[in-house]
C-alpha positions as CSV (number, residue, x, y, z in Angstrom):
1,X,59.2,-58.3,-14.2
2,X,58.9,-61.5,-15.7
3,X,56.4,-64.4,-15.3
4,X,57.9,-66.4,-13.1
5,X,59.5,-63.2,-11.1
6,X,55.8,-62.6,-10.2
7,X,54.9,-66.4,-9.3
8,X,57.2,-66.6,-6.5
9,X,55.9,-63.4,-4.9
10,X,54.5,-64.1,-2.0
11,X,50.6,-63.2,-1.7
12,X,49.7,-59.8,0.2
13,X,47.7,-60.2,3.1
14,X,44.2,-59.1,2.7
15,X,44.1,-58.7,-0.8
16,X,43.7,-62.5,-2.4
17,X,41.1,-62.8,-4.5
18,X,39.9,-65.6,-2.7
19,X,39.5,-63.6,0.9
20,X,37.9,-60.5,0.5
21,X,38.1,-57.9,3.4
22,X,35.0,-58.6,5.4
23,X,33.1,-55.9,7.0
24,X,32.5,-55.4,10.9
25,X,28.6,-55.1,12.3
26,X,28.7,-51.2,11.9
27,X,29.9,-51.0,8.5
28,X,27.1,-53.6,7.4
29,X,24.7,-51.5,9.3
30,X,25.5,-48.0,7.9
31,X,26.0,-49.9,4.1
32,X,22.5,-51.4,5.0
33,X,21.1,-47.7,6.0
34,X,22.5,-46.4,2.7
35,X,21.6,-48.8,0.7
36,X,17.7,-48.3,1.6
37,X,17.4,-44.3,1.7
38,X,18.6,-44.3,-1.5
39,X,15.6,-46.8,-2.9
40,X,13.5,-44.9,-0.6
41,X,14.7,-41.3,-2.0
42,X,14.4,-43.1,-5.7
43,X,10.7,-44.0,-5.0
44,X,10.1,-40.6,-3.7
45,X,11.4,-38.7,-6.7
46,X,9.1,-41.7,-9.2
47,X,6.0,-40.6,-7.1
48,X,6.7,-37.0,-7.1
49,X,7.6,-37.1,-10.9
50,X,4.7,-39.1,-11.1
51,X,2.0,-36.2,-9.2
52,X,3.7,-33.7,-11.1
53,X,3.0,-34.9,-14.3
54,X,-0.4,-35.7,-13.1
55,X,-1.0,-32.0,-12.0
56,X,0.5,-30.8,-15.4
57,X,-1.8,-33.0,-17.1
58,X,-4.9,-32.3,-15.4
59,X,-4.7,-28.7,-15.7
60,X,-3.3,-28.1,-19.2
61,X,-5.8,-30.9,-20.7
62,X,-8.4,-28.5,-20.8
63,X,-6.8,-25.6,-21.7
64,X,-5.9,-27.4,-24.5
65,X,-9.0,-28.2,-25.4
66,X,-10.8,-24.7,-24.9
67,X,-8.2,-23.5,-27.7
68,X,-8.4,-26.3,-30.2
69,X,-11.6,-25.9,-29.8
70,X,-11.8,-22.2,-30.3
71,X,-9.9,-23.1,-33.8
72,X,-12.6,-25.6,-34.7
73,X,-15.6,-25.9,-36.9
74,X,-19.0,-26.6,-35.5
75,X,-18.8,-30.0,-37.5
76,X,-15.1,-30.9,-36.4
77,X,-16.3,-30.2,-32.4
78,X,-18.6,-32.9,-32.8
79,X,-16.5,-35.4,-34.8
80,X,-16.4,-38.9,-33.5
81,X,-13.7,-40.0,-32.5
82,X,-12.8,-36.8,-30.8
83,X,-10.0,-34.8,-33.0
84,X,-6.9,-33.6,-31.1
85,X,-5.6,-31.1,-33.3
86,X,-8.5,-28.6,-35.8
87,X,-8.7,-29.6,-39.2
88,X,-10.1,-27.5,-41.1
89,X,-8.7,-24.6,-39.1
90,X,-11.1,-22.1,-38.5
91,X,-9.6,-18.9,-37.0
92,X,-13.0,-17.1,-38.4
93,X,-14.4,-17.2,-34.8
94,X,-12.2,-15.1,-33.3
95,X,-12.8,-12.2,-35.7
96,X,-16.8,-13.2,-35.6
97,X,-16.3,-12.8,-31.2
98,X,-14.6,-9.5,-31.6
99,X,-17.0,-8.3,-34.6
100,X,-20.7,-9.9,-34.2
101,X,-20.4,-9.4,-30.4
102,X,-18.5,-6.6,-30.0
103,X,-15.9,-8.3,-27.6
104,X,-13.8,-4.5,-27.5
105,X,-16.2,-3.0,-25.6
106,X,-16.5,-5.5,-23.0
107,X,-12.9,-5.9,-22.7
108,X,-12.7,-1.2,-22.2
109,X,-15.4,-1.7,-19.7
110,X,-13.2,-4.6,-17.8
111,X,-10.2,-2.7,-17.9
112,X,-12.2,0.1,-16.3
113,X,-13.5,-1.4,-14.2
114,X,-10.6,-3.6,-12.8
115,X,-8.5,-1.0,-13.0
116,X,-9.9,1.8,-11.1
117,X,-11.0,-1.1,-8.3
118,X,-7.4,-2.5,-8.2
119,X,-5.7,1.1,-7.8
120,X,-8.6,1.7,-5.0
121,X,-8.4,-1.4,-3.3
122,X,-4.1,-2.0,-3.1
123,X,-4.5,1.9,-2.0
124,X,-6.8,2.1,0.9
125,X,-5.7,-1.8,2.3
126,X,-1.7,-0.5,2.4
127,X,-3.0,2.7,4.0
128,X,-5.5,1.2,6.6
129,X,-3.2,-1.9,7.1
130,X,-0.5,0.7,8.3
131,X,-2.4,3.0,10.3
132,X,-3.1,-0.8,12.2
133,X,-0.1,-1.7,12.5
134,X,1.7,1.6,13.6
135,X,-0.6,4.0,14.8
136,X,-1.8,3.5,19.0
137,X,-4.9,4.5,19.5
138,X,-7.8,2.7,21.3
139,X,-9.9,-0.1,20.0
140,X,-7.2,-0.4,17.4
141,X,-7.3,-4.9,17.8
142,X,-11.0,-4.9,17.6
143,X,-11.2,-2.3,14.6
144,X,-9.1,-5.1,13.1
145,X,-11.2,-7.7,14.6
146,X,-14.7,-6.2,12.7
147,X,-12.1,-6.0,9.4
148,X,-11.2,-9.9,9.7
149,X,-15.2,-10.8,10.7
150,X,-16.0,-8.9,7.4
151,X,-14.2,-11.6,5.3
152,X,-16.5,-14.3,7.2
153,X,-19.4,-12.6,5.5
154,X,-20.4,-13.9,1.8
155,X,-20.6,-11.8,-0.6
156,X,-23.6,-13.2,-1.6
157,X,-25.3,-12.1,1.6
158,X,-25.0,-9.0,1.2
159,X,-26.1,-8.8,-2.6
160,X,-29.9,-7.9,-2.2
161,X,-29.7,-4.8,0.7
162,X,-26.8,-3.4,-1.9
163,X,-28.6,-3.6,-5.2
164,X,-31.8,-1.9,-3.0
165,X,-29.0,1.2,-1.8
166,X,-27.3,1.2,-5.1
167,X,-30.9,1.6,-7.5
168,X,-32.1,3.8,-5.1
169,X,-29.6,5.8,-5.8
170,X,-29.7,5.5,-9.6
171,X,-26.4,3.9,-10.2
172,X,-27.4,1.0,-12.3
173,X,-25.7,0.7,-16.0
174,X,-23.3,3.2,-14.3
175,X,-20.0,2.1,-13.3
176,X,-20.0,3.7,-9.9
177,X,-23.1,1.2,-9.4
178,X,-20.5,-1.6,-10.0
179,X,-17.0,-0.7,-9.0
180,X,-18.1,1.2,-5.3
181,X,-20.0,-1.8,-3.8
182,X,-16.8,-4.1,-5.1
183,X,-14.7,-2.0,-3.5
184,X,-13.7,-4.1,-0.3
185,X,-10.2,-4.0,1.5
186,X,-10.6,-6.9,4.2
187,X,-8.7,-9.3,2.4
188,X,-5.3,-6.6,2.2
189,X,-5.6,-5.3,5.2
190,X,-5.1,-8.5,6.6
191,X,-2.5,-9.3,4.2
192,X,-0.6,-6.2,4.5
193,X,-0.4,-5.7,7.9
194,X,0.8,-9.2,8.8
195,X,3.5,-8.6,6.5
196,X,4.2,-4.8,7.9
197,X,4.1,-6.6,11.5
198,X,7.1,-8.7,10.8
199,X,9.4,-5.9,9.4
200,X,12.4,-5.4,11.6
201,X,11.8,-3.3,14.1
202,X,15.5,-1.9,14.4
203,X,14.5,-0.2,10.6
204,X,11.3,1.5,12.0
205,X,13.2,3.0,15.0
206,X,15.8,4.4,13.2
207,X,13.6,5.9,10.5
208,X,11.8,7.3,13.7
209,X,15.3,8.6,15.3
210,X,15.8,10.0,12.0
211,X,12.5,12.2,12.3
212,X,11.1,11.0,9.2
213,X,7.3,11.9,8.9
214,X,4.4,9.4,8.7
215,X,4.0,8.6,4.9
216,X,7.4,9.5,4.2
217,X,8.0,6.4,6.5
218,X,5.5,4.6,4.3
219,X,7.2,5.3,0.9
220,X,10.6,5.4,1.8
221,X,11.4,2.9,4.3
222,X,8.0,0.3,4.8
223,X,6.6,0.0,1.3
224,X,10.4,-0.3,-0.4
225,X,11.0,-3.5,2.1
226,X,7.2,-4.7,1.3
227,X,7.4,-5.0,-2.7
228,X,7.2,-8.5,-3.1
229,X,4.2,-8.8,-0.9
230,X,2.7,-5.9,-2.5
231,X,2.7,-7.0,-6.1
232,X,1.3,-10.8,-4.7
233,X,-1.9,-8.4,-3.2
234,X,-2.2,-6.7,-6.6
235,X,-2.1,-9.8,-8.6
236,X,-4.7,-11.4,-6.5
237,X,-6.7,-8.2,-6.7
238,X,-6.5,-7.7,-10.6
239,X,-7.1,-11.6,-11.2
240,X,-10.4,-11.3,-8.8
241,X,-11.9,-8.4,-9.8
242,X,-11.3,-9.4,-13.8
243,X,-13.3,-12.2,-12.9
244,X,-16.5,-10.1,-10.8
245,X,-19.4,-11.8,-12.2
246,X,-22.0,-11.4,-10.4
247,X,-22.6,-8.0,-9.4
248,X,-21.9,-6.8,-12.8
249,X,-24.5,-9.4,-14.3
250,X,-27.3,-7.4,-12.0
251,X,-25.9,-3.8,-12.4
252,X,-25.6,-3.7,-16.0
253,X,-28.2,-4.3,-18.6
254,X,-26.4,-3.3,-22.1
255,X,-22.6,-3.4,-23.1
256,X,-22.4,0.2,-21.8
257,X,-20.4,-1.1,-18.8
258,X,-20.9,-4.6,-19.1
259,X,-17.1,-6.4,-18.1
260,X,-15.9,-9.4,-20.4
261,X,-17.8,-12.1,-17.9
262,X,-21.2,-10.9,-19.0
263,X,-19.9,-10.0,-22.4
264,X,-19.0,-14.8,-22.4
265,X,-22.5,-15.1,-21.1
266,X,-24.2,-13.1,-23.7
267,X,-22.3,-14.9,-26.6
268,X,-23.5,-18.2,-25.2
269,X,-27.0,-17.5,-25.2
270,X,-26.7,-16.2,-28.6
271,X,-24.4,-19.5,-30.1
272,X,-26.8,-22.0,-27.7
273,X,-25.6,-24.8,-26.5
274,X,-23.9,-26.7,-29.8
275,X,-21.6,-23.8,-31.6
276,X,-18.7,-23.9,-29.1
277,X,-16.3,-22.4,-31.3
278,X,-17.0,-19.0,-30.8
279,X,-17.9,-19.4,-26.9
280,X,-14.1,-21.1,-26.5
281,X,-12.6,-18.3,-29.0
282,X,-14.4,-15.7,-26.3
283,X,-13.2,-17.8,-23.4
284,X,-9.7,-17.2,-24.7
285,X,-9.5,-14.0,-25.1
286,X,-11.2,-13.3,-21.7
287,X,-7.7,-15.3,-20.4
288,X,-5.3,-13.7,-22.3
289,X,-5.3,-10.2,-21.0
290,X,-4.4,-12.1,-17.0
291,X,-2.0,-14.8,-18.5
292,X,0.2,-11.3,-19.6
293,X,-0.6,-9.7,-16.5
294,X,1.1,-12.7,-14.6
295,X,3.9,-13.0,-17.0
296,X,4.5,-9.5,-16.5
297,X,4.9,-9.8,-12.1
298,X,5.8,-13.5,-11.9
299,X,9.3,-13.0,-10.8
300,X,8.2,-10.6,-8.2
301,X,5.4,-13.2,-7.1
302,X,8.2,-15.6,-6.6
303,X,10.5,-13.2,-4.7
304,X,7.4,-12.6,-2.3
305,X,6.8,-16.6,-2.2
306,X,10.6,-17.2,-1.5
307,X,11.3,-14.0,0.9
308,X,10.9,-15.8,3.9
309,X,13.8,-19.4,2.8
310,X,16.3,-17.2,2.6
311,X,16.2,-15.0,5.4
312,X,18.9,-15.5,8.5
């Protein structure tokens, strides 16, 4: 079409450049509405961008620093201004940790001791969380009351009358002495039998029709359906009991059964308070052993965390 084929075409209405369409109250309104959730869901995302990095920040920062650190001379520690990466780099305090002070035998007497408490505690708070939540007999809500008062009770409290029972019975620098007193299931009882309380009950009745005994409910049908909340209660339990200070500082007097915590305590007094190198290099090989142990059962702990979003 030529030129002047096109110049005597009339105009189409609504479409001249001059006269665009114009838009009625409720279009403006709902253009309007747009227009502002997405400013307000861009400053959301800018804020929470903005905290995240702020919580990344704030904790990694000084777990950076604890391993530079632990890579750093005693004259580089105290350099001015501060030095973000170690030069020289000194991974000599490692191997003086693990050979001066003897590190491997406070890390055998942790995973003793943590591991005999975790295997007694996740036992006996599945076990006495089930018998609560499936067994009838009477005074069964205020057995469960006294478990729930116990975890209003501070440990602390109840330090002095159990290092007078425990050295009365000659259990100090034994690890009986420290792993019995420790060995507390408040916390997953309470855990476990909330969780075993919202199980379907449809499943439990037909296990039941099915005539299947007491534990072999347990194992087969409850504990199968619990995992996820399970490995959560272990994780907490390993992570806590790796990190018992206290009663271990007054039940142990040599490395004999002395757990990592007192093992960090020791090396400080020896270094003082200036040679941080090997205190950090000790602080990071206290950490190691429950960063692998969360690597190892972080999907899991998700899958408990994220049971409950997709369920319906």
């Amino acid at each position: 079409m030529t030129n002047d084929a096109q110049a005597v075409l009339p105009p189409v209405p609504g479409l001249e450049d001059d006269d665009p369409p114009q838009l009625t109250p409720a279009q403006k309104k709902r253009a309007t509405s747009r227009h502002l959730a997405f400013q307000g869901g861009t400053a959301g995302k800018l804020l929470g961008y903005f905290g995240m990095l702020a919580a990344v920040l704030l904790f990694f920062v000084p777990l950076y620093f604890i391993v530079v650190t632990s890579l750093k001379t005693h004259g580089d520690i105290y350099s001015n201004p501060i030095s973000w990466f170690p030069n020289p780099f000194a991974p000599e305090n490692y191997s003086y940790v693990i050979n001066e002070v003897r590190f491997d035998k406070y890390l055998r007497n942790s995973v003793i001791i943590t591991g005999i408490l975790t295997v007694v505690e996740v036992s006996l708070g599945v076990m006495t969380a089930y018998g609560l939540s499936f067994l009838r007999f009477p005074g069964r809500n205020l057995l469960f009351l006294l478990v729930i008062a116990s975890l209003m009770v501070p440990n602390q409290i109840t330090v002095i009358s159990n290092y007078a029972l425990v050295a009365s019975w000659g259990w100090r620098n034994t690890f009986q002495g420290i792993i019995v007193p420790l060995a507390a299931v408040a916390f997953g009882t309470f855990l476990m039998r909330n969780h075993f309380l919202s199980l379907p009950k449809e499943i439990m009745e037909a296990a039941e029709l099915d005539g299947t005994g007491f534990f072999r409910t347990l194992f087969r049908v409850v504990l199968p359906m619990s995992w996820p909340t399970l490995v959560a209660f272990t994780l907490i339990t390993v992570v806590n009991e790796w990190n018992q200070y206290l009663w271990p500082f007054l039940m142990s007097d040599t490395d004999a059964v002395a757990p990592l915590p007192i093992g960090l305590t020791q090396l400080q007094d020896n270094e003082g308070l200036t040679n941080w190198g090997p205190v950090m290099a000790g602080t990071v090989l206290t950490t190691v052993p429950m960063l692998i142990v969360f690597l190892i059962l972080q999907k899991q702990m998700i899958k408990g965390l994220t049971a409950g979003a997709v369920k319906g």
